[in-house]
N, C-alpha and C positions, 0 to 999 in steps of 0.2 A: 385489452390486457392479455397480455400469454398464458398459457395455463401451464400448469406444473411441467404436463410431458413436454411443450413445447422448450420451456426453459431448460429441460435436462439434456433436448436434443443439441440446443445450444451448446453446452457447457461440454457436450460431448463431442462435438465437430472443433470446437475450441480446441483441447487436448491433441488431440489427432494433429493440425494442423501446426501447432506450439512447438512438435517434435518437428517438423519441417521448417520451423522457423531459426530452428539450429544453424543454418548455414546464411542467413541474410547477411546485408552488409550490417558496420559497424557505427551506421548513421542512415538517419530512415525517415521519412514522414508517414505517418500513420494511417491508414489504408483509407478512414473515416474522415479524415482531413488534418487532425488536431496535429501540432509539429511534436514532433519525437528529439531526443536529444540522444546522446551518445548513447547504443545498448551495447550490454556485455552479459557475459552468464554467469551471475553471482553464484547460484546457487546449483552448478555443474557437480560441487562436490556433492550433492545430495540427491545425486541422479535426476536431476532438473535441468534436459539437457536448453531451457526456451531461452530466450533473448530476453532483458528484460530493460526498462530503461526507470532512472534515479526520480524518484519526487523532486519537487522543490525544496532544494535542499533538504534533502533526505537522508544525508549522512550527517548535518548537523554541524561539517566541518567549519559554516559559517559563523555560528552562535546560532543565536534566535530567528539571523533572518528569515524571513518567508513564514515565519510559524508565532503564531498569538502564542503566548504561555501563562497560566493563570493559576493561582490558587495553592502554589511551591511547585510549580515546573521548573525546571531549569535545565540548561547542557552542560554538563559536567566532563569533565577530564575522565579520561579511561573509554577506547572503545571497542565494538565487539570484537571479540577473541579470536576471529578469523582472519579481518581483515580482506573481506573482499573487494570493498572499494580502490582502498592502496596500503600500501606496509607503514604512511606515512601518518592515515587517519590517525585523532587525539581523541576526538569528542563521541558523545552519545547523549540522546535525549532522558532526563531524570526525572519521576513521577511519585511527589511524596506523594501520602495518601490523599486521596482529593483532588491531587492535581490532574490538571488537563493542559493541552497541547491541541492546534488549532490551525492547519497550513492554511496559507493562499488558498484560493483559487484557482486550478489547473483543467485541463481540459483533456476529457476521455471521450471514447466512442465504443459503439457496440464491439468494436475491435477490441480492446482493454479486457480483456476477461478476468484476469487475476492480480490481487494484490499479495506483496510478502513481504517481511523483514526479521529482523534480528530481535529478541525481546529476551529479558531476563526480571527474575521475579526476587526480593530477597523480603524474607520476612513475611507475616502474615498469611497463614494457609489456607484461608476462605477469601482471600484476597483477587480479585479480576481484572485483568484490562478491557475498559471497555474499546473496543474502535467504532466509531462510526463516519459514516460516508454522509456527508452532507450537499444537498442538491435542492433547489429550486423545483418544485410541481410544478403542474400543468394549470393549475390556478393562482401561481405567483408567491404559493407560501413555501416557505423553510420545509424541508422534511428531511430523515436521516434513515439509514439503514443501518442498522448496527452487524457486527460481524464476530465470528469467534475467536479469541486467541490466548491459547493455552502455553503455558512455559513453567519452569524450574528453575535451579538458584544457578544453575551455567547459562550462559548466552547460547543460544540456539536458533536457529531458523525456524520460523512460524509455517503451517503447510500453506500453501497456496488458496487465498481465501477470496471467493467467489467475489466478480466486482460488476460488469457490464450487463451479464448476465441477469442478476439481480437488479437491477436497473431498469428492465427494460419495459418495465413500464411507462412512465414516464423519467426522465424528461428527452431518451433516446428512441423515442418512436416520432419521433417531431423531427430535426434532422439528422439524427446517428448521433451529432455530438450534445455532449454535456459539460459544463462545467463545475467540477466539484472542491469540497476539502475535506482532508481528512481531520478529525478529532480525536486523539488519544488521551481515556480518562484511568485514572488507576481508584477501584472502587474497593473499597475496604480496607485494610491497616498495611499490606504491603506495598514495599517502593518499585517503583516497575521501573527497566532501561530499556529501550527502544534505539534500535540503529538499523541505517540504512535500508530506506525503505523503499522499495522499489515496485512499480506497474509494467504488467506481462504486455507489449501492444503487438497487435497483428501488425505488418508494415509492408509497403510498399517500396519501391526502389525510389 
C-alpha cells in the first residue's frame, strides 16, 4: 500500500502532466490500456486547461442507459446551464432525496487521476451528494471510495476530485487497470442534478 507522501507525489506529477495533455489528439487509448473515447475540454472555461473524456453516458442524453437508478432517481428535462457537451443536450441526472444512481462498469487505470462534473443542489441545506467509486478488492469483495462534492442552487462545475490516485491500492497495483462504477446518492432532504460527467485520462497516441 502507498503511504500518504507517495500518493500526493502522484497526484502531483498527475497535475503537471494534465497541463500537457492540453494538446493530445482528439481520440486516444489510454496510456494503461483501458480504451478512451472521444476527449474534449469541458472545463477550459474554468481554467481546466486537461483533456477529459464522457462516462458511460455521462451526459444522460440517452435516459437511464448505462446507469441503475433506484429509490426516485430519474433523468429529467433541463440540462446543465453551460452546455459543454453540445448546445443540443436536454437531460440531466434527478436525485430526490434518497435516491441513487449507479453506472456500468467502465474501466480506469492509474492513468485516470481525476473525476468532474456538473451538480446542482435545490433545497435542503444540510443536504449532501454522496459519490462513490465502486471497485472489486484484492480479496474479491465490493468496496467503495467515497469522494467530496459541494454545490449550490446554480449548476456548476465540481473541482476535480481525486480518482486513480486514491485507488491505488488495490485493485491498480495488480495490472494498472480497474474496473469501476460510479454511485450518486443525494443524502438528506435536497434534490441533487448531476450532468455530464467526465474522467481526466493520461493517453497515448
Amino acid at each position: 500500500m502507498f503511504g500518504k507522501p507517495v500518493v500526493r507525489i502522484v497526484v502531483a506529477v498527475a497535475s503537471v502532466v494534465m497541463v500537457a495533455a492540453a494538446v493530445a489528439p482528439t481520440q486516444a487509448r489510454a496510456a494503461g490500456g483501458c480504451d478512451a473515447g472521444p476527449v474534449s475540454q469541458p472545463f477550459l472555461p474554468w481554467l481546466d486547461p486537461a483533456q477529459y473524456v464522457l462516462a458511460p453516458n455521462g451526459d444522460f442524453e440517452r435516459g437511464a442507459a448505462d446507469w441503475q437508478l433506484d429509490d426516485g432517481a430519474d433523468v429529467a428535462t433541463g440540462n446543465e446551464t453551460f452546455f459543454v457537451g453540445s448546445g443540443d443536450d436536454a437531460r440531466a441526472l434527478q436525485l430526490a432525496p434518497g435516491g441513487s444512481a449507479t453506472s456500468r462498469a467502465f474501466c480506469i487505470s492509474w492513468n485516470d487521476p481525476t473525476l468532474r462534473f456538473f451538480v446542482r443542489k435545490d433545497g435542503g441545506p444540510l443536504s449532501t451528494l454522496r459519490v462513490d467509486v465502486l471497485y472489486t478488492g484484492l480479496l474479491g469483495d465490493q468496496e467503495s471510495l467515497a469522494l467530496p462534492a459541494l454545490a449550490g442552487g446554480d449548476w456548476a462545475p465540481t473541482l476535480p476530485l481525486p480518482l486513480a490516485a486514491d485507488l491505488a491500492v488495490p485493485p491498480l497495483l495488480t495490472d494498472g487497470n480497474a474496473q469501476i462504477s460510479l454511485r450518486f446518492t443525494a443524502v438528506g432532504g435536497g434534490t441533487w442534478s448531476v450532468d455530464d460527467v467526465y474522467v481526466d485520462p493520461f493517453k497515448t497516441k
